[in-house]
C-alpha positions as CSV (number, residue, x, y, z in Angstrom):
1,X,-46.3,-10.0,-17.7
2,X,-44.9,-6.4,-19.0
3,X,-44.8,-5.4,-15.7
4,X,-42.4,-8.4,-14.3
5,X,-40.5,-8.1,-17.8
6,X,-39.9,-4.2,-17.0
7,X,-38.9,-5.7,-13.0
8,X,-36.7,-8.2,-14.6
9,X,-34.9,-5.8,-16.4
10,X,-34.3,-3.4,-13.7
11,X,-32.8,-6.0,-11.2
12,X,-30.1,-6.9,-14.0
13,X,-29.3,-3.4,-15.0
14,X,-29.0,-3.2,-10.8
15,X,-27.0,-6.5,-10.6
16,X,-24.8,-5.5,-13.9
17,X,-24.6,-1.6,-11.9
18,X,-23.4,-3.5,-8.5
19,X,-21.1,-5.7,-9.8
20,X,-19.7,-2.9,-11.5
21,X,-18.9,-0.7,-8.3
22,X,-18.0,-3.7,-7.0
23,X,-15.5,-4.5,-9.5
24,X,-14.1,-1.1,-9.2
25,X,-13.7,-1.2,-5.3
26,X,-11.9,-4.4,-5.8
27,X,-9.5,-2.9,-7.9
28,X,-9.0,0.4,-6.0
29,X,-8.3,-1.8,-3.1
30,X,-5.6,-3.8,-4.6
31,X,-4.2,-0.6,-5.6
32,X,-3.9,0.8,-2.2
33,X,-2.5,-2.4,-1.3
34,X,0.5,-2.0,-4.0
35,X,1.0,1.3,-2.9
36,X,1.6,0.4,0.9
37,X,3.5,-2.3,-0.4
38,X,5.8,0.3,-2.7
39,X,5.7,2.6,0.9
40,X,6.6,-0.1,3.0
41,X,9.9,-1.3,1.5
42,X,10.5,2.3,0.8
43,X,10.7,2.9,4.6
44,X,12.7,-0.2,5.1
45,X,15.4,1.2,2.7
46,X,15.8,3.9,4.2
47,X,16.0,2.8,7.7
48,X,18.6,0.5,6.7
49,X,20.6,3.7,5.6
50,X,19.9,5.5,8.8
51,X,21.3,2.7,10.3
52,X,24.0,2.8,8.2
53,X,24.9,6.1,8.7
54,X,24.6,5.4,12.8
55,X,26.8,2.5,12.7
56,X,29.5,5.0,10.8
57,X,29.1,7.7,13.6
58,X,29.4,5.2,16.4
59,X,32.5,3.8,14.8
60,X,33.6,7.3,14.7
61,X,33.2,7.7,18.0
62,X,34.8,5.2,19.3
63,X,38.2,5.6,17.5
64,X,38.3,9.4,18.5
65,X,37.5,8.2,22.0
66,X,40.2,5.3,21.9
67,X,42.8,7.6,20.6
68,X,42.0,10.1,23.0
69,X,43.0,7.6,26.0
């Protein structure tokens, strides 16, 4: 009986210990996904401005072009 009491006990102290890790993976995953997240729109920011800044230099181009004809 002492010896499935002392069994008992150290399956839920390894249940309690997994679900712990387990807890903490969850959360470190989530917070990797924020972080893309956070990376992700950076990236699409600043495309949009390289775009931007493209769009400028093409117009650019095409007035010194037309005014050179």
């Amino acid at each position: 009986m002492m010896s499935q009491n002392r069994q008992e006990s150290k399956d839920r102290l390894r249940a309690e210990h997994d679900y712990m890790v387990n807890l903490k993976a969850e959360l470190e995953i989530r917070h990797l996904h924020e972080k893309i997240d956070h990376l992700i729109t950076n990236q699409w920011q600043r495309l949009l401005e390289i775009q931007e800044v493209q769009m400028e230099l093409m117009e650019e181009l095409t007035h010194k072009t037309s005014r050179g004809h």
